[in-house]
C-alpha positions as CSV (number, residue, x, y, z in Angstrom):
1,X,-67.1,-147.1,-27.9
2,X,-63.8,-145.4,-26.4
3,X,-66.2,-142.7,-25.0
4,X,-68.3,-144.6,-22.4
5,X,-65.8,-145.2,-19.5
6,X,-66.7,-147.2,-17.0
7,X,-65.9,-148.0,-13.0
8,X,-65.9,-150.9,-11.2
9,X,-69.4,-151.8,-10.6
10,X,-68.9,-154.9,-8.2
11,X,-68.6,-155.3,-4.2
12,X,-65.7,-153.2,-3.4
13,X,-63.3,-153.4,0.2
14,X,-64.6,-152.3,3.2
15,X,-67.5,-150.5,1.4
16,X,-70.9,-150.4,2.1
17,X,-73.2,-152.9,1.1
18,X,-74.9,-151.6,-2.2
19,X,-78.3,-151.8,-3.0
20,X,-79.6,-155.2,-4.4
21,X,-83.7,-154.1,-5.3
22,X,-85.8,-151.1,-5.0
23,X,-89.3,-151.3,-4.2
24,X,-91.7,-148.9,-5.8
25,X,-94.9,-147.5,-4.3
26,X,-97.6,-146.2,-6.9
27,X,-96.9,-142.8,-6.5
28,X,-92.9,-143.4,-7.3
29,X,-94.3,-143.9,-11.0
30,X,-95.3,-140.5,-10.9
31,X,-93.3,-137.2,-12.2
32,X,-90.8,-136.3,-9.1
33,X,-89.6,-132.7,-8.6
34,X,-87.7,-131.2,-11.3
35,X,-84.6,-130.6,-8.8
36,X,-84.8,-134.5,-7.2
37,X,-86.8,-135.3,-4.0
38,X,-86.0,-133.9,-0.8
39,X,-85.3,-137.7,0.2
40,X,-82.0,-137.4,-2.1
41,X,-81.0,-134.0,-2.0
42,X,-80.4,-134.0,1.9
43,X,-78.1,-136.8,2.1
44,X,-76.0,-135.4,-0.5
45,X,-76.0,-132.2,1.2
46,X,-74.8,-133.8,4.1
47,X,-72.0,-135.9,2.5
48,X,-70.2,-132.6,1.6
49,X,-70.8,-131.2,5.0
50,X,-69.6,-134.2,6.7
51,X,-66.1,-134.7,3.8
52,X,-65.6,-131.4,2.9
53,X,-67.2,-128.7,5.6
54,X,-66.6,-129.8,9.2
55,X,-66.5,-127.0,11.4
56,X,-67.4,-124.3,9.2
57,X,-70.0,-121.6,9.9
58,X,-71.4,-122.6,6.2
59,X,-73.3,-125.3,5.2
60,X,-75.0,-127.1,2.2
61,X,-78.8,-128.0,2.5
62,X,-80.8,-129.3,0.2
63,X,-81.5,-126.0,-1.4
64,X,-78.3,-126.3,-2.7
65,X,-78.6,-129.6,-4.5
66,X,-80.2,-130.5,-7.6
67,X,-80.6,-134.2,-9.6
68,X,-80.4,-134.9,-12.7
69,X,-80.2,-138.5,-14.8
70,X,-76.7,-138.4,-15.7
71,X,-73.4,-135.7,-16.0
72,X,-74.7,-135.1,-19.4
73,X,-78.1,-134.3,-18.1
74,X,-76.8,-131.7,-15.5
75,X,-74.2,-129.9,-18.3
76,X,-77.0,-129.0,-20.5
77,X,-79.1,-127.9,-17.6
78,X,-76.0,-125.5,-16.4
79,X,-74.8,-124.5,-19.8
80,X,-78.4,-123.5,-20.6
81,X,-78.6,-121.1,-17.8
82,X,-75.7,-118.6,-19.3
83,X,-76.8,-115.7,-20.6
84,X,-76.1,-113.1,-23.7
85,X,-73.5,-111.4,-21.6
86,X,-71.3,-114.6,-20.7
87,X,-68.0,-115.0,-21.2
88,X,-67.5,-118.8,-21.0
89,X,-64.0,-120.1,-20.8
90,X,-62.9,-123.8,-21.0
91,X,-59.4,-125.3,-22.3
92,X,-58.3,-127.9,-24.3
93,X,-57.8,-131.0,-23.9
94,X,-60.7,-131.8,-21.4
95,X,-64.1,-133.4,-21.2
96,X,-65.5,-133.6,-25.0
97,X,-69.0,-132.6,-24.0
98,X,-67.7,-129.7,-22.7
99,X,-66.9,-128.5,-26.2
100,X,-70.3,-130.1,-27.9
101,X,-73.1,-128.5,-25.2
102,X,-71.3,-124.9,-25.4
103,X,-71.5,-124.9,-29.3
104,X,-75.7,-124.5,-28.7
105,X,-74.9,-121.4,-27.1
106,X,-72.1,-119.8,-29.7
107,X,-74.9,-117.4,-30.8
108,X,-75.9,-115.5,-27.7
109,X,-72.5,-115.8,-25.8
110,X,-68.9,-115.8,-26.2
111,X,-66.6,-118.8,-25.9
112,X,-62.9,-118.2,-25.2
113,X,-60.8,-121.6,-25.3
114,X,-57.3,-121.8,-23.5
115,X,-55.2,-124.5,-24.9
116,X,-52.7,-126.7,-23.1
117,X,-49.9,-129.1,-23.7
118,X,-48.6,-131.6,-22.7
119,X,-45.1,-129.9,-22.0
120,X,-47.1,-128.5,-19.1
121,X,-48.8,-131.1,-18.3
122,X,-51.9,-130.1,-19.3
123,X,-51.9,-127.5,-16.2
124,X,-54.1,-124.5,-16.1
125,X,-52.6,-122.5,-13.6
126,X,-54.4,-120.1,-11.7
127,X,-52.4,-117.1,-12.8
128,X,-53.7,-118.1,-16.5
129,X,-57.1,-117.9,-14.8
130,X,-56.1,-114.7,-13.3
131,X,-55.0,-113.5,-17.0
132,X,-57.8,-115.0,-18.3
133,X,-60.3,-112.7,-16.4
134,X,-58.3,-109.9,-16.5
135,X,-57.5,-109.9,-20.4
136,X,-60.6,-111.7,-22.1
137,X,-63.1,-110.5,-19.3
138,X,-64.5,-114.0,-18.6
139,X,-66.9,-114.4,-16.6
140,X,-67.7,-118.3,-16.3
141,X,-65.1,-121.1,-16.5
142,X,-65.8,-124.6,-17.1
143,X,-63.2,-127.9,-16.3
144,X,-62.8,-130.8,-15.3
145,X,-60.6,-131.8,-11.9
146,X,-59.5,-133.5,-11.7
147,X,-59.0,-133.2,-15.5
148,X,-60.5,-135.5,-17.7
149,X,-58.7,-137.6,-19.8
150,X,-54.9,-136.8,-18.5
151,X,-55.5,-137.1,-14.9
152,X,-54.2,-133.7,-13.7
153,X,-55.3,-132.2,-10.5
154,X,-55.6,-128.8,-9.5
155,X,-55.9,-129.0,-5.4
156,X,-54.3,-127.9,-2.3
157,X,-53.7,-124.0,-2.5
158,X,-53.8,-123.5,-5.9
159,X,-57.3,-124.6,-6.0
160,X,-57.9,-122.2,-2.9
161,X,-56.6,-119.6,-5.5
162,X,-59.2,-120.6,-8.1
163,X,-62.0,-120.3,-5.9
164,X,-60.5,-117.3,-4.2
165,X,-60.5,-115.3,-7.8
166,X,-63.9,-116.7,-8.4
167,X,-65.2,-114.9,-5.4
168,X,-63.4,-111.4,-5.9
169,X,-63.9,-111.0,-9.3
170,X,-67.9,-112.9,-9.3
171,X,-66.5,-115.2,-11.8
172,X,-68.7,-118.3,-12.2
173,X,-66.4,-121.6,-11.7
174,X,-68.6,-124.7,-13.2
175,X,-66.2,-127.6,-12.0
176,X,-67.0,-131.1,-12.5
177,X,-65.5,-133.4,-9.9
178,X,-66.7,-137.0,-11.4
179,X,-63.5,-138.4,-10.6
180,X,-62.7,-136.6,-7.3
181,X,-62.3,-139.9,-5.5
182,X,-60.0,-141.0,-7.7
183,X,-56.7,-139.1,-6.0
184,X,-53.4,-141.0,-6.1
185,X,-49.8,-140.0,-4.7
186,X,-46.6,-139.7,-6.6
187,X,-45.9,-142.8,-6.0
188,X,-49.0,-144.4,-7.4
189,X,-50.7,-145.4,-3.8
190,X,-54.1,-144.0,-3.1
191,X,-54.5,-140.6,-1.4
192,X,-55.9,-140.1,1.8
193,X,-58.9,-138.2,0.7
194,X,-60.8,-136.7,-1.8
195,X,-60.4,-133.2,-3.9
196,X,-63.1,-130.8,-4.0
197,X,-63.6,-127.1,-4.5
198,X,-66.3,-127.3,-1.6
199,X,-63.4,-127.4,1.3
200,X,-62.2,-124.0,0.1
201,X,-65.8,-122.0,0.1
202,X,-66.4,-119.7,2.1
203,X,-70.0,-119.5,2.0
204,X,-72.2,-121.8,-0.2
205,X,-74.6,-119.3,-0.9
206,X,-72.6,-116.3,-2.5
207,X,-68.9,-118.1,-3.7
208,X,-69.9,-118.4,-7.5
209,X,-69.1,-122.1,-7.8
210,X,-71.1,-124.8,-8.7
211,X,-69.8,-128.3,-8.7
212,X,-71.0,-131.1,-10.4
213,X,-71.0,-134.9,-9.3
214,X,-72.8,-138.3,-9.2
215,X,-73.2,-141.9,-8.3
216,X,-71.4,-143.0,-11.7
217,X,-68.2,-143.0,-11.1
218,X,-67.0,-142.2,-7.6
219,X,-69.7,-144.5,-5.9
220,X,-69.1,-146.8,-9.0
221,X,-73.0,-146.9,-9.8
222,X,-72.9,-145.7,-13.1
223,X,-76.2,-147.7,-14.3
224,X,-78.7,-145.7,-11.5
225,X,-78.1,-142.6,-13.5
226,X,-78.2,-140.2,-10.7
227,X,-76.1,-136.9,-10.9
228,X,-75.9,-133.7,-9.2
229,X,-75.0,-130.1,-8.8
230,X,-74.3,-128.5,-6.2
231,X,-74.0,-124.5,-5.3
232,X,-75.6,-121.1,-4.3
233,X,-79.3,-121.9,-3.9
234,X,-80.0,-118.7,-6.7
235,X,-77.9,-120.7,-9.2
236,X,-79.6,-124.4,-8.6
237,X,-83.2,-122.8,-8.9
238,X,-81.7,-121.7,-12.3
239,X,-81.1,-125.2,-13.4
240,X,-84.2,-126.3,-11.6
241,X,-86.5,-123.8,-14.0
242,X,-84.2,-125.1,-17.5
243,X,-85.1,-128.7,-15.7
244,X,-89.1,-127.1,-16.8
């Protein structure tokens, strides 16, 4: 199966030690909120406050966070929030599943797909979002960064650019970062940090963005199952409700 990639799963360098058992009460056998327990959705509020969001006046809470048992999980969730006035962009090559979960909603929205080739390294440049918005009228944009399977990453200022038209022209920006850990230099050594959408918000509660992450493959846990979204607190009680 070329379609189930999967990370490193053993000790790693100078990481943490990872979890060896779990121990279960009674009550953990029970149905947990729909949007992950508070227990879970703090901590990984605080990871992007403490990687992405040091010093700024706004920050995620747990509000902003909800769980889900794998990327797949969380897509259908987001993609079954749009509704019969979305314009829903995404480009080709990227993600499959992308392309699969937006089919279920070909009859109450419309789907616009941007192509791009290899010439151009499979870039989506921000002025194509620009034209995008301006010329098809989207109004959602879904993609991978960085961009799965060709490994291109939008970051820096020209990611500052796509969540700067997100915000002026209330543009929902869906952006899955599974593989935001995985940033490498020109010269093939390992970056420095990670890329992520959340360093160039402005406030988590009204910037239209939603990013989407997990243990799977940037904490290399991919068997725990345990995913997330993260955004505007309106949007995740959205998914929360689809979650019902």
């Amino acid at each position: 199966n070329l379609g189930q990639g999967e990370p490193q799963t053993d000790a790693l360098k100078n990481a943490p030690q990872r979890p060896h058992k779990i121990e279960l009460k009674p009550n953990d056998l029970g149905y947990g909120p729909l949007g992950g327990s508070l227990e879970l959705r703090s901590p990984i509020a605080a990871m992007y406050n403490r990687i992405y969001r040091k010093g700024k006046t706004s920050q995620y809470g747990p509000e902003n966070v909800s769980i889900a048992s794998g990327g797949r999980l969380v897509l259908s969730r987001l993609f079954n929030i749009f509704g019969d006035n979305a314009t829903i962009l995404y480009r080709t090559p990227d993600y499959t599943a992308y392309e699969d979960l937006l089919a279920y909603q070909r009859l109450h929205t419309r789907l616009v797909c941007a192509a791009t080739t290899q010439e151009e390294s499979f870039r989506f440049s921000s002025e194509r979002f620009k034209n995008a918005i301006e010329n098809e009228h989207v109004n959602a944009f879904v993609f991978s960064n960085p961009h799965n399977p060709t490994g291109t990453v939008i970051q820096d200022e020209e990611l500052n650019n796509y969540v700067r038209l997100a915000r002026e022209h209330n543009v929902f920006l869906a952006i899955d970062e599974f593989y935001s850990h995985y940033i490498y230099k020109k010269n093939g050594e390992a970056s420095n940090a990670p890329v992520s959408a959340a360093r160039y918000i402005e406030d988590v509660e009204k910037d239209p963005v939603i990013l989407i992450d997990g243990a799977t493959k940037n904490l290399r846990c991919p068997g725990l199952r345990i995913s997330w979204a993260v955004g505007p607190s309106v949007i995740i009680e959205s998914i929360n409700r689809v979650a019902s």
